[in-house]
C-alpha positions in Angstrom: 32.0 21.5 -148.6 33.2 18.0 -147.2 31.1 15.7 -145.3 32.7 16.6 -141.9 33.1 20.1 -142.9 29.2 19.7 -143.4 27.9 17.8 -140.1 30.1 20.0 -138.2 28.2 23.7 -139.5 25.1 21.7 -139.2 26.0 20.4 -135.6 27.0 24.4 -134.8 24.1 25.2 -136.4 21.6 23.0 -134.5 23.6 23.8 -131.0 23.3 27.3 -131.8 19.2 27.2 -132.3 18.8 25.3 -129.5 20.5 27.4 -127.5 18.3 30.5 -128.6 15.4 28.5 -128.2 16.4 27.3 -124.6 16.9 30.7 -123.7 13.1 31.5 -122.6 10.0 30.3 -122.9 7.4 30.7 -125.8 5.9 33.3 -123.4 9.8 35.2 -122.8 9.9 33.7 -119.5 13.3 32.2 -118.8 13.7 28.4 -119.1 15.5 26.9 -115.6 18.1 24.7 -116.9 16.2 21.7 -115.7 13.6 22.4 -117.8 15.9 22.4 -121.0 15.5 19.8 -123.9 17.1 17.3 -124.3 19.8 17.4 -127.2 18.9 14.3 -129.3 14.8 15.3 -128.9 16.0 18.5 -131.2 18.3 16.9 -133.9 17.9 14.4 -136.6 18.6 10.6 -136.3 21.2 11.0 -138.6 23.0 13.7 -135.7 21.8 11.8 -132.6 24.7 8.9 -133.5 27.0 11.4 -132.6 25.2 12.7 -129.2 27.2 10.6 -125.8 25.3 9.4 -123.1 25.0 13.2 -122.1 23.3 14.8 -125.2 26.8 16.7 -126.1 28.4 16.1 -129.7 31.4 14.1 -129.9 33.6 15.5 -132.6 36.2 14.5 -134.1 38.9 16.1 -136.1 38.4 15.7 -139.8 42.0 15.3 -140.2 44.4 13.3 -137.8 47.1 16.0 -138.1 50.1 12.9 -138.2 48.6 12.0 -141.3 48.4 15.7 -143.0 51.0 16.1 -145.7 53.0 19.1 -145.8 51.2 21.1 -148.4 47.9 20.0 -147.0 49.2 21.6 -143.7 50.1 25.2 -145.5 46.7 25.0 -147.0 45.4 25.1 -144.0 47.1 27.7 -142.2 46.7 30.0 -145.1 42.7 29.3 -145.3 42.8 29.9 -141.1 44.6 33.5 -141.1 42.0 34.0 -144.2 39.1 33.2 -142.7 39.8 33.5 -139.1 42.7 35.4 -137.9 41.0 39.1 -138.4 38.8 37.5 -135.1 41.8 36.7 -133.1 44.3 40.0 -134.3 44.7 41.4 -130.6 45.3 38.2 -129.0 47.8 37.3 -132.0 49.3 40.9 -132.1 49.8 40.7 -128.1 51.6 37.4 -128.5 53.7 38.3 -131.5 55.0 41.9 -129.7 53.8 44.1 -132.6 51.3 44.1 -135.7 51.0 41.6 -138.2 50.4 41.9 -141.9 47.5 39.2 -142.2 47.7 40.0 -146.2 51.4 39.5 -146.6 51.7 36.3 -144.4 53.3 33.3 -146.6 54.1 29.7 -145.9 57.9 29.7 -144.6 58.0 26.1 -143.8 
């Protein structure tokens, strides 16, 4: 896994258990949302240089899509409809007027 690829499941990660964690107290009350923590008390130094003056993460794309070649492109698209598109099918589906064959899906240029 790439360095961006990295921060960016360990950024999800953190959000994620902080999230759950903000959800209610250590007792199962509910936290109000003033009494939430503060982002960069819960991450590592390392992930506080990329908290902005509000505690959210500024991320950036790991790939400036003007600069992606081509192939690099189809890669892409084929790793998103493996990984991802069985999430989105009924939106996709909807927008395409009919099914789609996820498995039969090629590169067409």
């Amino acid at each position: 896994m790439g360095g961006a690829t990295a921060f960016s499941c360990r950024a999800l990660c953190l959000t994620l258990a902080a999230l759950l964690t903000a959800c209610g107290g250590m007792d199962g009350t509910a936290m109000s949302p003033g009494s939430l923590p503060r982002m960069s008390s819960i991450v590592t130094p390392e992930a506080q240089r990329f908290l902005d003056a509000d505690g959210r993460f500024l991320v950036q794309p790991a790939v400036d899509p003007a600069d992606m070649s081509a192939s690099a492109a189809e890669d892409l698209a084929l790793a998103w409809v493996r990984d991802y598109a069985r999430f989105n099918r009924s939106s996709l589906e909807r927008s395409h007027g009919g099914p789609i064959d996820f498995v039969a899906l090629r590169p067409c240029g």
